[in-house]
KEKOL-207929 format. One record per residue (C-alpha): residue number from 1; chain; x, y, z. Coordinates in nm, 2 decimals. Each point is the difference from the previous one (the first is absolute). Example, Ala and Ser with C-alpha at 12.3 -4.5 7.8 and 13.67 -1.06 7.14 Angstrom:
BEGIN
1_A_1.23_-0.45_0.78 .
2_A_0.14_0.34_-0.07 .
//
This chain:
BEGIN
1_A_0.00_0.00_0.00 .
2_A_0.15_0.36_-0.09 .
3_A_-0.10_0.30_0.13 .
4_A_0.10_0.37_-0.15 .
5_A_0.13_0.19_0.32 .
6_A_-0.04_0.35_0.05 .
7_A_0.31_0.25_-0.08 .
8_A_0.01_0.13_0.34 .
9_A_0.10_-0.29_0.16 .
10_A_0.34_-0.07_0.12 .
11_A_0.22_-0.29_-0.09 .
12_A_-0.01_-0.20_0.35 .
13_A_-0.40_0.02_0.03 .
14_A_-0.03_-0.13_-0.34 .
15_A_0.25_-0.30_0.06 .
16_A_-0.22_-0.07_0.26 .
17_A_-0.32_0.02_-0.12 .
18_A_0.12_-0.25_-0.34 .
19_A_0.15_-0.22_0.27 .
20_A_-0.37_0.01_0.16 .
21_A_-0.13_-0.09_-0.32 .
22_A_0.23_-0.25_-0.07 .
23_A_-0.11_-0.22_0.34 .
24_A_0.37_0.08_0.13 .
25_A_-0.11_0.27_0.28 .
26_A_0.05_-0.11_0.39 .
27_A_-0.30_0.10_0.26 .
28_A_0.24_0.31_0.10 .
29_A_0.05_0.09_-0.39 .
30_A_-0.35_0.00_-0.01 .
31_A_-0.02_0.26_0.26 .
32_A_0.22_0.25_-0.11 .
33_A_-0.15_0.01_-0.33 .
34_A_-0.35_0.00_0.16 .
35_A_0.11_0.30_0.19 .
36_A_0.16_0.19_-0.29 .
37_A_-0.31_-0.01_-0.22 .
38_A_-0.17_0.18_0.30 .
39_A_0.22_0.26_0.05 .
40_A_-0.08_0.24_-0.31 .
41_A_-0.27_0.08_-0.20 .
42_A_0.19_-0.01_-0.24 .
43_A_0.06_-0.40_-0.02 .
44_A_-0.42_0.00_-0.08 .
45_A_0.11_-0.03_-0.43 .
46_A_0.15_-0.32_0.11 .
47_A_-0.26_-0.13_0.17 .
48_A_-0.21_0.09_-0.30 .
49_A_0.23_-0.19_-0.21 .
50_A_0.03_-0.31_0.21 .
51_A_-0.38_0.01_0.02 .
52_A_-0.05_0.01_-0.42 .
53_A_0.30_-0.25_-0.01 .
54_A_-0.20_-0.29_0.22 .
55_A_-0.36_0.10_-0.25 .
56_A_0.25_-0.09_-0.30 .
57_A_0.07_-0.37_0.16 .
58_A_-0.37_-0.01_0.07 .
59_A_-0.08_0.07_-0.35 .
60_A_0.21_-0.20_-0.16 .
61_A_-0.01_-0.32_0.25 .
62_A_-0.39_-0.14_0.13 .
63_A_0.19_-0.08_0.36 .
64_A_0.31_0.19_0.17 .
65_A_0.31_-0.21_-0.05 .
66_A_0.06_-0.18_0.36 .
67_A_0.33_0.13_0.08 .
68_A_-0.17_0.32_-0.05 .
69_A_-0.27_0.01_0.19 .
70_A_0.19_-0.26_0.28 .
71_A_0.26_0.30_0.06 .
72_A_-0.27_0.29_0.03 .
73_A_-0.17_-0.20_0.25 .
74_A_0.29_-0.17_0.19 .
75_A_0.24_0.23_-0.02 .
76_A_-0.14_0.31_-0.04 .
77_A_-0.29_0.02_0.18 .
78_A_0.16_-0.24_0.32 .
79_A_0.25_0.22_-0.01 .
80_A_-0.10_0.40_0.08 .
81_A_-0.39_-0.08_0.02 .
82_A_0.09_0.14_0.39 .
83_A_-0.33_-0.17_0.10 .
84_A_-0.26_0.21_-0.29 .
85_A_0.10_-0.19_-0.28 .
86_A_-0.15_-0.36_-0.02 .
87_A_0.14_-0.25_-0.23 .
88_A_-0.26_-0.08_-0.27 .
89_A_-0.17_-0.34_0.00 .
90_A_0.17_-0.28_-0.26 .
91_A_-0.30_0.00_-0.24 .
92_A_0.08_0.13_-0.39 .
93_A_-0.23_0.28_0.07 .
94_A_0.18_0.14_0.31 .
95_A_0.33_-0.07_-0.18 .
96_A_-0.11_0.20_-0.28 .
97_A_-0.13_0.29_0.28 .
98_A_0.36_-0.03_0.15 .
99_A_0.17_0.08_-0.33 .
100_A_-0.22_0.25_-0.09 .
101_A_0.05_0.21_0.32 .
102_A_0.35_0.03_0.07 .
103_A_0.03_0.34_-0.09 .
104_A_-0.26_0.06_0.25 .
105_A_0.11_-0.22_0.29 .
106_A_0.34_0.21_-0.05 .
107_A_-0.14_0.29_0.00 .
108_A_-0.24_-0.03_0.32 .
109_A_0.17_-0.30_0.17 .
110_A_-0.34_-0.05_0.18 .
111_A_-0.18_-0.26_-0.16 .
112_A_-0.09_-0.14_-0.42 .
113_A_-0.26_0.20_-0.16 .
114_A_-0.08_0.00_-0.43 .
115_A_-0.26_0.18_-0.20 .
116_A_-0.09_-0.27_-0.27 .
117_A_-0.10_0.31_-0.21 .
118_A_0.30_0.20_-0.20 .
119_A_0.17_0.20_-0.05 .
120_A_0.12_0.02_0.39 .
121_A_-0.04_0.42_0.14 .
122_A_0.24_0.16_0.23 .
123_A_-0.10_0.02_0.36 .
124_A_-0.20_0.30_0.06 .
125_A_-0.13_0.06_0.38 .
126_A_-0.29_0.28_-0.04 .
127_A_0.10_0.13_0.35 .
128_A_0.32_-0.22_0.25 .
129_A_-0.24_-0.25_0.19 .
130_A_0.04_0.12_0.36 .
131_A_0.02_-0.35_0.19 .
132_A_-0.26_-0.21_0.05 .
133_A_0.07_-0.29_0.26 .
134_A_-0.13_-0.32_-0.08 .
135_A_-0.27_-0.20_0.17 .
136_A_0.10_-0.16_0.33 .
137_A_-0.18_-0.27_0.22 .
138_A_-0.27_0.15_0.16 .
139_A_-0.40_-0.10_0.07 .
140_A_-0.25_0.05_0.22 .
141_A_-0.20_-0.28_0.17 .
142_A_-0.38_0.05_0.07 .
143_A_-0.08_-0.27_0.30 .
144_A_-0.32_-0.17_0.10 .
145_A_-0.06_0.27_0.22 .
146_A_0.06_0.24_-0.25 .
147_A_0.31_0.15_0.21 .
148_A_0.26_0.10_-0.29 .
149_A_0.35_-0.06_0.09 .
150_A_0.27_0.17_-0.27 .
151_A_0.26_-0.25_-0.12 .
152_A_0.38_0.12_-0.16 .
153_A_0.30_-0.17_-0.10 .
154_A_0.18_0.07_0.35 .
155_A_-0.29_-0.09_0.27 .
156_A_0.03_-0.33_0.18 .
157_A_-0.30_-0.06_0.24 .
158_A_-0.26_-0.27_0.12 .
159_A_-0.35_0.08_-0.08 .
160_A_-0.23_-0.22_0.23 .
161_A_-0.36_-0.02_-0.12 .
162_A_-0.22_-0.19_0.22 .
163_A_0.17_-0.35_-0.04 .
164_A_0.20_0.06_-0.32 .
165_A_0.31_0.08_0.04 .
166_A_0.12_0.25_-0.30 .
167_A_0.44_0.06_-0.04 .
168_A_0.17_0.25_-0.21 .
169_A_0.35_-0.03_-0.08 .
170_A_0.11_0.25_-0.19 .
171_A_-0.17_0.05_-0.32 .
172_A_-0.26_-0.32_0.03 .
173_A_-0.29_-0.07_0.22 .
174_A_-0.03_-0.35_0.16 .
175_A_-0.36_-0.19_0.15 .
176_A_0.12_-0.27_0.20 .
177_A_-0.13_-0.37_-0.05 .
178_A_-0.29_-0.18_0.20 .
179_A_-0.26_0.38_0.09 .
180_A_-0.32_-0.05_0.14 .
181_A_-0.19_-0.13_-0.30 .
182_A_-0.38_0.08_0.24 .
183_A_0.14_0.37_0.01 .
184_A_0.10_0.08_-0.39 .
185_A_0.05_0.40_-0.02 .
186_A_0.10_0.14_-0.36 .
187_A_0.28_0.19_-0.08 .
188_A_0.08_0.26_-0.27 .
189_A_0.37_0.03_-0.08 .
190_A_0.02_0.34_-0.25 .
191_A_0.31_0.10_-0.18 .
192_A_-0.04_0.35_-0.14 .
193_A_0.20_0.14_-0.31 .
194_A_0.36_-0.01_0.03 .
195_A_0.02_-0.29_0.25 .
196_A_-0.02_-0.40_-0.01 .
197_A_-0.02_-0.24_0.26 .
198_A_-0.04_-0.37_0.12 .
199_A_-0.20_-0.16_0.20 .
200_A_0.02_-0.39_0.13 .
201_A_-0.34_-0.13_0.05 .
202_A_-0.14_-0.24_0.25 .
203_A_0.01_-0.27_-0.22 .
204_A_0.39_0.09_-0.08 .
205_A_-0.13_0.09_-0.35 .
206_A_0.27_0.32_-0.10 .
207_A_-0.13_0.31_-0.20 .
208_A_0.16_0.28_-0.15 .
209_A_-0.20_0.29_-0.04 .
210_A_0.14_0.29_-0.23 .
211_A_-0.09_0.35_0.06 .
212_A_-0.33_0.14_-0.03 .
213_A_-0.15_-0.40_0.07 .
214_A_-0.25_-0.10_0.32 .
215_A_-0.04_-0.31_0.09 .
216_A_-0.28_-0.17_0.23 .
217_A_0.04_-0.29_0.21 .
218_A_-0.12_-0.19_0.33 .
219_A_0.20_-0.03_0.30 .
220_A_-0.05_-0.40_-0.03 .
221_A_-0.14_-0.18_-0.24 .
222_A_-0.30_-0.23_0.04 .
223_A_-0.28_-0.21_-0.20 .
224_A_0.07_-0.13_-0.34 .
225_A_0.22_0.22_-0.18 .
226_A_0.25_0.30_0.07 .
227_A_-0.11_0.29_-0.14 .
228_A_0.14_0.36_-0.03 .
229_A_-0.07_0.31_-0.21 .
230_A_0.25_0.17_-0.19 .
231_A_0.03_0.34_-0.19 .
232_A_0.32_0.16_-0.23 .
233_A_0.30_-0.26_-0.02 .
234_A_0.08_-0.25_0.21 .
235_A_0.25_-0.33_0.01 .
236_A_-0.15_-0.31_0.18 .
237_A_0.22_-0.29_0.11 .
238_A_-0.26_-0.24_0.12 .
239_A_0.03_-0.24_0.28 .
240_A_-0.12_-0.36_-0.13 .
241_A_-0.28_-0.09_0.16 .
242_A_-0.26_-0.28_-0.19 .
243_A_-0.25_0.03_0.26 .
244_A_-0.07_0.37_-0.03 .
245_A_0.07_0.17_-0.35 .
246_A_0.11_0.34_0.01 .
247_A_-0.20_0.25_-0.21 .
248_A_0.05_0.40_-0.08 .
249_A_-0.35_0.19_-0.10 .
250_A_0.15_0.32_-0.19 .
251_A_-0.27_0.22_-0.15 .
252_A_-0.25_-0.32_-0.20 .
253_A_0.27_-0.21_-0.03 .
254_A_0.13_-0.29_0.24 .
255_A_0.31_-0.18_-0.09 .
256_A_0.00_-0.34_0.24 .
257_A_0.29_-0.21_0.11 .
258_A_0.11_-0.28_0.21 .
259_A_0.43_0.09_0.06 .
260_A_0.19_0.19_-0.30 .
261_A_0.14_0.37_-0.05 .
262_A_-0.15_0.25_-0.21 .
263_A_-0.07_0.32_-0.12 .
264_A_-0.31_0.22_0.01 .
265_A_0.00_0.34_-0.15 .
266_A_-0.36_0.19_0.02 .
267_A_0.06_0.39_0.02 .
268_A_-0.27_0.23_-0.11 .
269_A_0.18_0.19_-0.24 .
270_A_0.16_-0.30_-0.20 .
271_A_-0.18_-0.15_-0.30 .
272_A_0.02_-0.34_0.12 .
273_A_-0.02_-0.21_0.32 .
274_A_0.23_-0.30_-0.02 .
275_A_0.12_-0.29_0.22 .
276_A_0.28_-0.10_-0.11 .
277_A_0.11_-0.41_0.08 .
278_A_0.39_-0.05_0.13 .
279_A_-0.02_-0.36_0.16 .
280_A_-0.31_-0.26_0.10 .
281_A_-0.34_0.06_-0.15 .
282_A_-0.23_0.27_0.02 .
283_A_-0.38_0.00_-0.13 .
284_A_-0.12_0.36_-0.11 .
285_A_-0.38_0.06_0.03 .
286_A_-0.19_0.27_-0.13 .
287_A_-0.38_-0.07_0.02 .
288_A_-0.10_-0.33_-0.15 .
289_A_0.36_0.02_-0.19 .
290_A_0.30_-0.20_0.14 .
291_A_0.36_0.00_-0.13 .
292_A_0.23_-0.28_0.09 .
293_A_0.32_0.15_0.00 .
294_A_0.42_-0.20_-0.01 .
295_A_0.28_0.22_0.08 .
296_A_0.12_0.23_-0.21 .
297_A_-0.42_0.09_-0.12 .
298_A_-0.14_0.29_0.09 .
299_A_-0.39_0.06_0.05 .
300_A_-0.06_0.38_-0.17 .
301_A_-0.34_0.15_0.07 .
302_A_-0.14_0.32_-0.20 .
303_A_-0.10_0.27_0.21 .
304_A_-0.22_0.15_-0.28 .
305_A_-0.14_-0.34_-0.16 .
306_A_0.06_-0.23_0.29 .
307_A_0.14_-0.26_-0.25 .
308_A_0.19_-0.18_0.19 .
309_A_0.34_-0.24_-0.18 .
310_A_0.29_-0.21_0.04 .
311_A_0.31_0.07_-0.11 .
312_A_0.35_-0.07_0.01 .
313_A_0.29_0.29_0.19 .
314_A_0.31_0.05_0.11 .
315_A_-0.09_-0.05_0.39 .
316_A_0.34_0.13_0.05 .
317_A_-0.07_0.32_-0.13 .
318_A_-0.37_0.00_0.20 .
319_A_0.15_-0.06_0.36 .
320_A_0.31_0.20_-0.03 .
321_A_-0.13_0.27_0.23 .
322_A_-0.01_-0.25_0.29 .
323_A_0.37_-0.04_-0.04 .
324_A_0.07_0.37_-0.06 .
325_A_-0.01_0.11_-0.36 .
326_A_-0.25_0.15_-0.29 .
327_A_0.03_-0.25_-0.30 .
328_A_-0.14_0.08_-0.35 .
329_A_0.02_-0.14_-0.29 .
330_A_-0.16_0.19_-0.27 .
331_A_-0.20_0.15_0.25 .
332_A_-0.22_0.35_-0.10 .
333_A_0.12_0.33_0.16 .
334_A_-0.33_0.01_0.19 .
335_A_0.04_-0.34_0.17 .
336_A_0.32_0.08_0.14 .
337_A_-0.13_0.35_0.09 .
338_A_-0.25_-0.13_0.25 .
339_A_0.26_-0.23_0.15 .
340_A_0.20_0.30_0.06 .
341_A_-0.31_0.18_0.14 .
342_A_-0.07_-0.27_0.25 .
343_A_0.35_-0.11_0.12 .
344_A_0.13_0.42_0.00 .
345_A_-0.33_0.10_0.13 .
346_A_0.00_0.29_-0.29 .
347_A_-0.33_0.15_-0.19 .
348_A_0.09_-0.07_-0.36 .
349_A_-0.15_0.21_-0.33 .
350_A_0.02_-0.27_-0.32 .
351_A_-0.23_0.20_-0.22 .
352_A_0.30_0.07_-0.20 .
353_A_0.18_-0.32_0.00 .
354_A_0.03_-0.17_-0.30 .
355_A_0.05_-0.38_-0.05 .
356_A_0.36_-0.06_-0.03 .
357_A_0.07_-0.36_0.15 .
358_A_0.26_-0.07_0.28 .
359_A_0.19_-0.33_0.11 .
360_A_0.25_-0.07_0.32 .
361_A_0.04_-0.06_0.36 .
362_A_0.06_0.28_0.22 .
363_A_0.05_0.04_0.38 .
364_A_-0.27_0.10_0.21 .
365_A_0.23_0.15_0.21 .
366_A_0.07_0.32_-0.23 .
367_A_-0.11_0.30_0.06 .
368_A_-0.25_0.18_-0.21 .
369_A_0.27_0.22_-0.16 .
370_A_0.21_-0.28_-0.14 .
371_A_-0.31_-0.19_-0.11 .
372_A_-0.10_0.29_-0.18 .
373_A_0.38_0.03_-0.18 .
374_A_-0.06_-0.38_-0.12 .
375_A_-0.33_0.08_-0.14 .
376_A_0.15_0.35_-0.16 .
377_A_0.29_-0.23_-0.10 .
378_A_-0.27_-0.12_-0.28 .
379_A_-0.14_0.26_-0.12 .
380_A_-0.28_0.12_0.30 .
381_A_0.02_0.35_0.13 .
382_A_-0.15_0.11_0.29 .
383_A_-0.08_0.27_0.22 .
384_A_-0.04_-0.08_0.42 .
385_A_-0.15_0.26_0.24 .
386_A_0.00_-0.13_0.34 .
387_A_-0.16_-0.29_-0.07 .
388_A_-0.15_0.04_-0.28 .
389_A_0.15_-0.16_-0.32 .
390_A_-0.14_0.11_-0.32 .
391_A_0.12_-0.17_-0.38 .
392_A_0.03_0.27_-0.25 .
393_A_0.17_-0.19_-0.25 .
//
C-alpha cells in the first residue's frame, strides 16, 4: 500500500509512518507517531490522504487484506486506544469499518466512527461543546409503602422493608432470598436520564436497567409465574426456575421465559420495541400472536402498525450499552441522537438532521464534547447551549 505524504513533513516522521505501514512499527513507535499527528493542525492533509488511500483498497478489493486490517486492529488500536478506542470486532464488516477510519481514529484517538456517505467533510463544531458528563449509576426506588429512597453509585446501605431484606452495594440493589411470600409489597426501581443501574431480584434473576427505564417487581415471588413490568431498556439474566416461568408485561406485549438472558428495548420515542434473544429461549407475545424466538433473533414490534417480526441481529451490537459503549452499524443520525439524549440527559433538536448513516463502538464514558467531535469527525455540525443540542447540518 503507498501513500503520497504531505510536503511538510519531516524525514524522521515519515520513516516512521512507512515503517507503520509496512507492519514493522513497535507499540512505543506507535506512540510517538500517534502523538506527532496530534500535535499540529497542520498534519490534518495527511490524515486526509491516509483516509482516501484506505477507500482506494476498498474499492479496488471486496475485503481489506488481513495483514491490513490485523495491524490497524492489533497494533494500532491495542496500542494508544488509552482506554476510548476499542478494537473492532473480527467480522469483514468491522474490518472494512477499521480500514476505513484510521484517519479518524488518529485524528481523535477516542474511539472508530465512519460516514458510509462521501465525500468525508472537515470537522466543523457550530459552537466548542462545553462538557457534558456522562450518565452515572443512579435510581430511585419507590417501596411498598411508597417511601422513596434515592440510590447513587457511592451509597452502600441496608433497606429493611417489613421482612425483606433490600442491600445496595455500590451501583446495584440486592433483595435477599426466602421474603415473606404472605406479605408481597411491590417495588419500583426508576432510573432517570443519564443514569443506569442494577438490581438483583429475589429470585437472583439480574437486570440491567439503562437510563430513563422503570421497572416493577414484588418483594417475593409467589403463585404460578414471576412476573414484573418493564418500561425503556432493560437486560435480564434469568434465574432458571421450571416451576415458575418468569414473564415481563411491557406496554401490550409479554415476552415469557423459564432461565435465559435477554434484551428488551421499549422506549416511547423509538419506532420499535424489540426483545432481543442472547442465550436460552424466550417466547414473545403480543395479543393472540406468539413468536418463538433462538439466540441471536430478535422480536421487533411497530409502534405505528403493531406488526410485530422476527429477525436476525448483531446481539452484540444490541447489548453493548450494558458493557459500556454505543454501537451502530449503519445506524440513522436520529437513532443515535436519542441515545445520546437519554444517557447525556440533553434536549436534542433533529428537525434538521439529515440521514447520513453511522457505524462503531464508542465508550460510554466520553463526555458529551468528544462524542460530539466523533460525530463532527463525519460530517455533523452542531450547535450545544447548555443542554440543549441542536443539528444544523
Amino acid at each position: 500500500m503507498q501513500v503520497a505524504f504531505v510536503t511538510s513533513m519531516h524525514q524522521p516522521e515519515e520513516a516512521l509512518l512507512q515503517k507503520y505501514l509496512d507492519g514493522q512499527c513497535s507499540p512505543e513507535e506507535i506512540a510517538v507517531l500517534y502523538r506527532w499527528l496530534l500535535s499540529s493542525d497542520a498534519h490534518k492533509p495527511l490524515l486526509t490522504v491516509m483516509q482516501q488511500d484506505f477507500e482506494r483498497v476498498m474499492n479496488a478489493q471486496a475485503v481489506v487484506p488481513e495483514e491490513i486490517s490485523n495491524r490497524i486492529e492489533t497494533r494500532l488500536l491495542a496500542s494508544i486506544g488509552q482506554g476510548k478506542v476499542v478494537p473492532v470486532r473480527t467480522t469483514q464488516r468491522w474490518k472494512w469499518v477499521a480500514a476505513a477510519s484510521i484517519a479518524v481514529v488518529l485524528a481523535t484517538g477516542a474511539a472508530l466512527f465512519y460516514q458510509w456517505h462521501k465525500p468525508a467533510v472537515p470537522v466543523v463544531l457550530a459552537a466548542k461543546a462545553a462538557d457534558v458528563n456522562p450518565g452515572v449509576n443512579k435510581a430511585v426506588l419507590t417501596l411498598a409503602d411508597g417511601s422513596v429512597v434515592t440510590l447513587d453509585s457511592a451509597g452502600n446501605q441496608v433497606i429493611q422493608q417489613g421482612s425483606t431484606k433490600v442491600e445496595q452495594k455500590n451501583g446495584a440493589l440486592q433483595y435477599a432470598a426466602g421474603g415473606d411470600k404472605n406479605a408481597i409489597g411491590y417495588n419500583t426501581l426508576k432510573v432517570p436520564r443519564g443514569g443506569q443501574f442494577t438490581v438483583v431480584l429475589p429470585d437472583g434473576t439480574q437486570v440491567w436497567l439503562n437510563s430513563a427505564s422503570s421497572l416493577r417487581y414484588p418483594t417475593a415471588f409467589n403463585g404460578d409465574s414471576r412476573t414484573v413490568e418493564m418500561q425503556g431498556q432493560g437486560y435480564f439474566e434469568v434465574k432458571k426456575n421450571a416451576r415458575l416461568p418468569f414473564i415481563v408485561k411491557v406496554n401490550n406485549m409479554e415476552v415469557q421465559v423459564l432461565g435465559t438472558g435477554f434484551d428488551i428495548m421499549a422506549y416511547e420515542d423509538e419506532e420499535e420495541q424489540r426483545t432481543t434473544l442472547v442465550s436460552g429461549a424466550v417466547k414473545v407475545k403480543q395479543g393472540s400472536v406468539e413468536k418463538y424466538l433462538k439466540p441471536g433473533q430478535q422480536a421487533a414490534i411497530d409502534n405505528t402498525t403493531g406488526v410485530m417480526l422476527v429477525r436476525s441481529t448483531d446481539v452484540q451490537e444490541v447489548v453493548a450499552w450494558k458493557t459500556g459503549f454505543f454501537e451502530f452499524d449503519n445506524a440513522n443520525i436520529n437513532v443515535i441522537l436519542r441515545q445520546l439524549a437519554r444517557w447525556y440527559d440533553i434536549e436534542v433538536d433533529t428537525k434538521t438532521a439529515d440521514n447520513r448513516l453511522f457505524g462503531g463502538r464508542i465508550s460510554r464514558n466520553l463526555p458529551l464534547s468528544e462524542m460530539l467531535a466523533l460525530l463532527g469527525s463525519s460530517g455533523a455540525k452542531f450547535k450545544l447551549e447548555g443542554r440543549k443540542l441542536t443539528v444544523i447540518r
